[in-house]
Residue, then its C-alpha position, 0 to 999 in steps of 0.5 A: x603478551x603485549x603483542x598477542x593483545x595488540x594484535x587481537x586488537x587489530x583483528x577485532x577492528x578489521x572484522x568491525x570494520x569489514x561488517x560495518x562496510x558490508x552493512x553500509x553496502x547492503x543499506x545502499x545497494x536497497x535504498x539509494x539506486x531504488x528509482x533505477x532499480x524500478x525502472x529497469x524492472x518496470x522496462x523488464x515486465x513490459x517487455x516481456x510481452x511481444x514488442x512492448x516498446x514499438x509501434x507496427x511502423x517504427x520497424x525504420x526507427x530506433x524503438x523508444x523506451x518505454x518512458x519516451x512513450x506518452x500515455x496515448x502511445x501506451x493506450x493504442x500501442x502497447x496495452x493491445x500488445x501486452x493484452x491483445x486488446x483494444x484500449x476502447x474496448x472496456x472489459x471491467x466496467x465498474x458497474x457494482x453498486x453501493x449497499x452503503x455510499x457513504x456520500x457525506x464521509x468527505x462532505x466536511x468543511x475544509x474537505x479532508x487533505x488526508x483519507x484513510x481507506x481501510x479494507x474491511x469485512x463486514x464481521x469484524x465490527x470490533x477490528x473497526x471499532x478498534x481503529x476508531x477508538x486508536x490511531x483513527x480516533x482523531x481522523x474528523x474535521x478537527x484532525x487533531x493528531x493528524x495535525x491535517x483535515x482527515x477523515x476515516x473511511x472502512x471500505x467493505x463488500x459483502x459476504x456470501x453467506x451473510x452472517x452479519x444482520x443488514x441492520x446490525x452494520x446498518x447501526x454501526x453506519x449511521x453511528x460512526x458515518x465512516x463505512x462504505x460497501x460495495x455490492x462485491x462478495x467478499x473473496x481473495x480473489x474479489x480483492x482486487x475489485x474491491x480496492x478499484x470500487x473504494x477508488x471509484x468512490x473516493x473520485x466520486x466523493x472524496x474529490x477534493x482528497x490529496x492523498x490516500x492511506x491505504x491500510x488493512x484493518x489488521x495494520x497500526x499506523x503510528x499516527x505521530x510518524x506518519x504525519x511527520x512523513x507525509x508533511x516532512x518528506x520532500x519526495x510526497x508529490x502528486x504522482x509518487x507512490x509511497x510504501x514498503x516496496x519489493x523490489x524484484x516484484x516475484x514471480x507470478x503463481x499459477x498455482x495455490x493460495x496467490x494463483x494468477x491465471x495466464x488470462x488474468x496477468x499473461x506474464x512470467x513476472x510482477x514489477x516492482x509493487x509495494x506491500x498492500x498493508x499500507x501505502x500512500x497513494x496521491x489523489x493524482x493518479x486515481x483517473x489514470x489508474x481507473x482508467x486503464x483498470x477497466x481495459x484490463x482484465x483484474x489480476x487477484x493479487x491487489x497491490x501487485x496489479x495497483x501498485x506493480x502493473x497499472x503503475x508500471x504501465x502508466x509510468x507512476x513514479x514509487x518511493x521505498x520506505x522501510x518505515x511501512x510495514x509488508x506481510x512478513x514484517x512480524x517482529x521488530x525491537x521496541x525501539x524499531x516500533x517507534x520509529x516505525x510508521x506502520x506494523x502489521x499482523x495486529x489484533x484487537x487488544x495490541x491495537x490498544x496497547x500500541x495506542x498507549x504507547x504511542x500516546x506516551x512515546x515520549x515518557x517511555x523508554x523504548x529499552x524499558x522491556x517492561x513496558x512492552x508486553x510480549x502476552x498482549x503484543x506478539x509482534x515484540x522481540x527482545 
């Protein structure tokens, strides 16, 4: 009997053991060789268009990588190569205009180190309102909880069949002075242009930012765990995109809801790109970014072609955080919540309830399932 009992002990502990070896080699096969990954990924996409990595009299030398290349090379050599286009020849002009410029949001003394940019429509007044009265309530010259300057901005285009009275999102501009809209209709497929002319105006008026949290109005930033991260973290430079990162990029869809046509992006496969719920992006690389943009025709999938094609070609540098949230991230344990800096697929009223929480995170048991209540936030498994 003793030996059976012994020997049902060892078995138990070989099959710990093995899942715990398999778990530590997931864990490490996502996060440790992230920057490698990428690279090899970013070399992967520009090279799948003809001759990326070469000039027209490089043919008696070795090719240089793709990172050998300075930025100049990459204007003259490989945008033609991978577009077929000159690097003078602007094809996107930001020419929208701004219904409201929103010119004195930054106009704030000291200047905002942080910018909350959030997409936007027009109609969802009470998703704004909902982010003012929670986690952006305290973005103002003072930055309270921010514990930096943080000043909110919503970024908006305009719908086709206006629903919303110009003078109704007129009020509610002259109200809350955080609200920009661009001359843009509203689409799927405008989203793209949309997030270059909110990046357009924060290098306008918004100089002075360090970085940029983008998010969209449907996300909760936990506001304590972002703070902490972005003062804390020793990767934050001025050229390293943060955020939720898909690795393998995906395949580009010609077809359906997220279709790409070949013009817009005449490649078989993304690179690596961060979810669009949420991201940090330096102030640094919105000249390059901008730049490049206006060489390029827009492919409609926004984070993709931001964060996947323009860094890629530009050689920015990306850092994976499994604390950001991305489109499929719908349920999480309480516990994983709090130690999260941002969920997504939110609605009004678990936008308040995650508020709460936040706001009394260090009286609340995390395990307490009471606490957490499935009705009003969906999001909560146990």
């Amino acid at each position: 009997m003793r030996r059976k009992c012994m020997l049902l002990v060892l078995v138990g502990a070989v099959v710990v053991i093995t899942v715990f070896n398999a778990e530590f080699i997931d864990v490490n096969r996502f996060t440790q060789p992230i920057r490698e990954v990428v690279l090899k990924k970013d070399l992967g996409f520009l090279s799948s268009f003809p001759d990326v990595s070469t000039t027209e009299h490089s043919s008696a030398k070795p090719s240089p990588s793709v990172t050998q290349l300075g930025l100049a090379k990459l204007r003259t050599d490989s945008i033609k190569k991978i577009y077929g286009r000159s690097w003078d020849e602007v094809i996107t002009p930001y020419n929208q205009t701004y219904l409201i410029d929103g010119r004195d949001i930054c106009n704030v003394s000291p200047p905002p180190f942080l910018l909350l940019f959030v997409l936007s429509l027009p109609k969802n007044t009470g998703e704004r309102q909902a982010i003012r009265q929670t986690w952006g309530s305290n973005a103002n010259e003072n930055g309270a909880s921010f514990i930096i300057s943080t000043k909110l901005m919503f970024m908006l285009g305009r719908m086709a069949n206006e629903t919303l009275s110009g003078k109704v999102l007129q009020k509610e501009t002259t109200k809350y002075k955080d609200i920009v809209q661009a001359d843009i209709v509203e689409s799927r497929h405008n989203l793209t242009n949309k997030m270059m002319n909110g990046l357009r105006w924060v290098k306008t008026y918004c100089p002075k930012v360090k970085y940029i949290l983008k998010a969209d109005e449907d996300t909760f930033i936990n506001v304590a765990r972002f703070s902490d991260y972005l003062m804390k973290n020793p990767n934050i430079n001025n050229k390293t995109i943060h955020g939720y990162l898909y690795p393998r990029g995906g395949m580009v869809q010609r077809e359906g809801r997220y279709a790409v046509r070949n013009e817009e992006l005449p490649s078989a496969q993304y690179p690596p790109y961060l979810s669009g719920t949420s991201y940090i992006l330096p102030f640094d690389v919105i000249s390059d970014m901008l730049d490049l943009a206006e060489r390029l025709p827009y492919c409609p999938i926004d984070d993709a072609f931001m964060t996947g094609v323009l860094r890629a070609i530009l050689d920015v540098k990306i850092q994976h955080s499994q604390d950001f949230t991305h489109m499929l991230d719908m349920k999480m344990s309480p516990c994983r919540f709090h130690t999260h800096i941002a969920v997504t697929n939110i609605d009004i009223n678990c936008m308040h309830a995650l508020w709460n929480l936040t706001k009394h995170a260090g009286s609340i048991d995390c395990n307490q399932s009471s606490f957490y209540d499935k009705k009003i936030c969906s999001i909560f498994i146990f």
